[in-house]
N, C-alpha and C positions, 0 to 999 in steps of 0.2 A: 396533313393537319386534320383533315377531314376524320379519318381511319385513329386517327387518334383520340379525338374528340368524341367518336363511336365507341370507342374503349374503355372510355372513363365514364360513359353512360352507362354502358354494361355494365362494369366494376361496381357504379354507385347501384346499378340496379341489386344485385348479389346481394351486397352489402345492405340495403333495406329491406331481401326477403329475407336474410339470415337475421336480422333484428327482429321481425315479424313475427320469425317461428320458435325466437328467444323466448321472448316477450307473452308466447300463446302460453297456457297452462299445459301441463303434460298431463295425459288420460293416469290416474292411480289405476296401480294392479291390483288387486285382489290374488291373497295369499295363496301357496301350495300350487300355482299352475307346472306342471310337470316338463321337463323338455322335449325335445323331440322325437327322441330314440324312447322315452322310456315312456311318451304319448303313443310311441307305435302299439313298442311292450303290451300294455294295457290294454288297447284296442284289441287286439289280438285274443286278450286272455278275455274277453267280454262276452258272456254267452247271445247268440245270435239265436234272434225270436220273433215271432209275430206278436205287437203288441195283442194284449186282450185288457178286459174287460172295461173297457172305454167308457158305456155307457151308465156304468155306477159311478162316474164318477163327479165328487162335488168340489169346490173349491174349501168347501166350510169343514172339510176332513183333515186339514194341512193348515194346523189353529197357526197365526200370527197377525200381525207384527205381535211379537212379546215386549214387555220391557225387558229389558237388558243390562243395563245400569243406568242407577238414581234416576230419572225421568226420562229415557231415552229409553224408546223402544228399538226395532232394529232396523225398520226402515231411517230413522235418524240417525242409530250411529254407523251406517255406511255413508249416509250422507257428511256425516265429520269428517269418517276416515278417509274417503276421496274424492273431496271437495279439497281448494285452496283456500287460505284464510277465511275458513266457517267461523262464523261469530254463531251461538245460540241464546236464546233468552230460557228465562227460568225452566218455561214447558219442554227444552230440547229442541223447540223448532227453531232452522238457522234464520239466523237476520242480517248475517251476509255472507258473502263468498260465490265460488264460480266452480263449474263445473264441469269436465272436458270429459264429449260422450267415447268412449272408445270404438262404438259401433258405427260409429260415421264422422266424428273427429269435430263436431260442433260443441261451443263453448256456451254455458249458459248462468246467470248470475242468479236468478230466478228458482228456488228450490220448484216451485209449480212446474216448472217448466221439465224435470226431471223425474223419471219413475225409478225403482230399484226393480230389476230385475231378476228371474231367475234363472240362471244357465241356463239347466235344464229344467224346461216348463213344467208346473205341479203336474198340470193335466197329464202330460209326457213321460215321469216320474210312477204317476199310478198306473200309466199302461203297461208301464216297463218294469212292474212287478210290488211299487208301492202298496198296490189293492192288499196285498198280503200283512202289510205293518203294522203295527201299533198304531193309536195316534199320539203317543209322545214320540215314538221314531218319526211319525210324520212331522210333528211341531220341530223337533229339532230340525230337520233336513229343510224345513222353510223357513228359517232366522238362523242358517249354519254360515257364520262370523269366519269359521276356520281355513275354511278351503273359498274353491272358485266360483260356488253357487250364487254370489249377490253380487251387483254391477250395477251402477247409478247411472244411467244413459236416459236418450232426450225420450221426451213421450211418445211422442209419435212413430218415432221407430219401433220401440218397444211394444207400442199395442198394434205394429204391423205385425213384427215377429206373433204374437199372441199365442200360441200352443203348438207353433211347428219344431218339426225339428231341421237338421238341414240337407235334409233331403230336398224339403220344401220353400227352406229360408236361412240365406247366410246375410251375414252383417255389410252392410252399400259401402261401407270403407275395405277393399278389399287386401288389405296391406297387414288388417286385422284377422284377418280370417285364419291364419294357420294358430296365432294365441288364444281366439275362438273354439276351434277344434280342442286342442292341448286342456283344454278349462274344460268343455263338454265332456271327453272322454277321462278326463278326472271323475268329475262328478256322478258320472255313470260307474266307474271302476268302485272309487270311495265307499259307493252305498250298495253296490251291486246286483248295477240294474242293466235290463237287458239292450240289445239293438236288435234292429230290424234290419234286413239285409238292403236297404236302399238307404237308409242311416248310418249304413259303416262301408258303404262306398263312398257316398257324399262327403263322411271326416277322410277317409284316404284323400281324396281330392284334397280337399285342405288343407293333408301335412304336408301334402305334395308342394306348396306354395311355400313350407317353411324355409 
């Protein structure tokens, strides 16, 4: 009786974590992340470099947020597009909805509570051969809607990560880290920008976990 009684405790327990992880919001993906094989591909084809000119570099070169559409600039409409039930008022700012970080798998209702991210950091970006661009190729690669560069994850994580790449910093969910990689190594291929050789060991390591 005992042993049985034990069973249906189990059972019931299952049965309310599987309700739990129904019931949580799923992290949105952000568009064009590449698969595995052809995140190698890519990797691969990426020329390997010492970042340079570090030191010129400003945030105020990589113009955004832009508007986007009717009142929404682009930090807001990633926050529609992977947010759950985003209500917004006239200005575009939401006035509700929730928000599941993919970097560490916390859920958040609180737009404040949320940054947008860039894959790959401006500052990381201009090392990696940006310095050389326009600044409408910079403006677009900083509000680029299309591919894997923009991610609405919690703040704090976010302004951990702050200008590393992952040599020096992967995502604390680590279950995430190979759709990490696959998104980086997009957005590096996409724009054609360079790595460092301790930068393209570190995403080896990560495809490794796909």
């Amino acid at each position: 009786m005992t042993r049985v009684l034990k069973a249906g405790v189990a059972t019931l327990g299952a049965v309310v974590a599987l309700l739990a992880l129904a019931a949580a919001p799923a992290a949105a993906t952000p568009p064009n992340i590449p698969s595995y094989s052809t995140a190698v591909s890519r990797l691969n084809a990426l020329t390997v470099a010492a970042e340079s000119h570090g030191s010129s570099y400003n945030r105020d070169l990589f113009p955004h947020w832009i508007t986007v559409s009717g009142s929404c600039n682009t930090r807001e409409q990633v926050l529609k597009r992977d947010g759950s039930g985003v209500t917004v008022d006239s200005s575009c700012y939401p006035t509700s909805g929730s928000w599941r970080s993919p970097f560490d798998g916390a859920t958040w209702t609180n737009p404040a509570d949320v940054d947008i991210d860039h894959m790959v950091p401006l500052s990381e970006a201009w090392a990696s051969g940006a310095w050389a661009w326009t600044t409408a190729r910079r403006q677009t690669y900083a509000n680029d809607l299309g591919g894997p560069e923009l991610w609405a994850v919690t703040d704090n994580v976010n302004q951990a990560k702050g200008d590393q790449d992952p040599a020096t910093w992967q995502p604390p969910l680590a279950s995430f880290r190979c759709t990490y990689a696959r998104a980086w190594i997009q957005v590096k291929w996409f724009y054609g920008l360079s790595v460092d050789s301790a930068e393209k060991s570190a995403l080896n390591g990560m495809l490794g976990t796909c």
